[in-house]
C-alpha positions in Angstrom: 77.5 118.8 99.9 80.5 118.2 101.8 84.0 119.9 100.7 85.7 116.6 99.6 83.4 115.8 96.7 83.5 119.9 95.5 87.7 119.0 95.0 88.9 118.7 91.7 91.0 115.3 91.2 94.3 115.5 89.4 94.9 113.6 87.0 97.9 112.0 88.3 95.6 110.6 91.2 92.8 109.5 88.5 95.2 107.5 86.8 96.5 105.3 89.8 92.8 104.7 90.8 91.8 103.4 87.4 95.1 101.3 87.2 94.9 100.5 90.6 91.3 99.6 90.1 92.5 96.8 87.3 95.3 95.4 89.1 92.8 94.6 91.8 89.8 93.4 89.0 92.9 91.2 87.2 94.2 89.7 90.5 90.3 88.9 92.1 89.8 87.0 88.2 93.3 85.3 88.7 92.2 84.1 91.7 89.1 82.6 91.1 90.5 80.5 88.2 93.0 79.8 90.4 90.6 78.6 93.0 88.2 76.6 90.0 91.8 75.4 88.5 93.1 73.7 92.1 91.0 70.1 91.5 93.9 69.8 88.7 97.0 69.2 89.6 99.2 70.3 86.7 97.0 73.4 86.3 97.1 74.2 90.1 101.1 74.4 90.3 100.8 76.3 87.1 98.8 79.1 88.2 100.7 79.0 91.6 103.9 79.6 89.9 102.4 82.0 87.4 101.1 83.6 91.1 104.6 84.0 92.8 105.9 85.7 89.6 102.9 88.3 89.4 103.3 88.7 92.6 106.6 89.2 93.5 107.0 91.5 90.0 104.2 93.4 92.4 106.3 93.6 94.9 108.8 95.3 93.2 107.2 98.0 92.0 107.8 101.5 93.4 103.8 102.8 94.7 102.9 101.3 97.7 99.6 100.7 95.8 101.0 97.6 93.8 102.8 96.1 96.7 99.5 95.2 98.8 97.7 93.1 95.9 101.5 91.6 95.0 102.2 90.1 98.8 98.9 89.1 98.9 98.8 87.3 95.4 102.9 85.7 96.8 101.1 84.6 99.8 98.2 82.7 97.6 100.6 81.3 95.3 102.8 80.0 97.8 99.5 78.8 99.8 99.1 76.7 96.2 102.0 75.1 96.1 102.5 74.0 99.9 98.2 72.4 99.3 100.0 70.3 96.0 103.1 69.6 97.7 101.9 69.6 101.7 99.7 67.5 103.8 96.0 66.4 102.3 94.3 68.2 105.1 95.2 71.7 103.6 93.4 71.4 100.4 89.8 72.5 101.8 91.6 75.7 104.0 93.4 76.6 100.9 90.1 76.2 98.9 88.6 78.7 101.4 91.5 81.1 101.5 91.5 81.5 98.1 87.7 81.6 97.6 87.9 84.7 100.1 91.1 86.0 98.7 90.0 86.2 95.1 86.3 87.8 96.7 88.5 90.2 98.3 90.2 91.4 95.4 87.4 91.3 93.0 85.2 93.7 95.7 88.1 96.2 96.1 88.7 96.1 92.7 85.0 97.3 92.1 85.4 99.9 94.8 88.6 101.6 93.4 86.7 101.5 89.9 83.8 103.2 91.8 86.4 105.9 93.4 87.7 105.9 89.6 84.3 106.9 88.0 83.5 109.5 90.6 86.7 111.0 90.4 86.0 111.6 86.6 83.2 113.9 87.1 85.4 115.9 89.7 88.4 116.2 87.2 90.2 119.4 87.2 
């Protein structure tokens, strides 16, 4: 066994996994119905706003942790409204991006979940 998994975890670092680890789950589920919600108009510049204010209260959090998910979620929400206010031509990138986006979040969700659960059965 190596010596990194024979560490105890504090709990301090357990708990910003796990909350980490739904911040990532939440934004990755945002996105999708953000993605499924763009074919309607109203709801798309919804969610987009309802994106730059998650987002941006993201980024003004104090762990470094928060701030990554947050810019990318200010990006995606910005990325919505410039598709239902921009050029026609943007709508399938902006499908894509935030296909990938909300993929993205929803897989690193899972692994901080998966850091989460194995840091459980290490906890001091």
């Amino acid at each position: 066994m190596d010596d990194k998994e024979l560490q105890p975890v504090s709990r301090n670092l357990l708990t910003k996994l796990g909350v980490t680890a739904i911040s990532y789950l939440a934004g990755g589920v945002f996105l999708t119905i953000m993605t499924i919600g763009a074919r309607f108009r109203l709801l798309a510049i919804a969610l987009s706003i309802a994106a730059l204010v998650i987002g941006a209260s993201a980024l003004l959090s104090r762990d470094r942790e928060d701030k990554k998910p947050g810019s990318l979620i200010v990006a995606i929400g910005l990325l919505g409204l410039l598709v239902q206010f921009g050029l026609p031509f943007m709508r399938p990138i902006a499908a894509t991006v935030l296909g990938f986006a909300g993929i993205g979040l929803l897989a690193a969700g899972v692994w901080k979940g998966i850091q989460f659960l194995l840091g459980l059965r290490r906890l001091d």
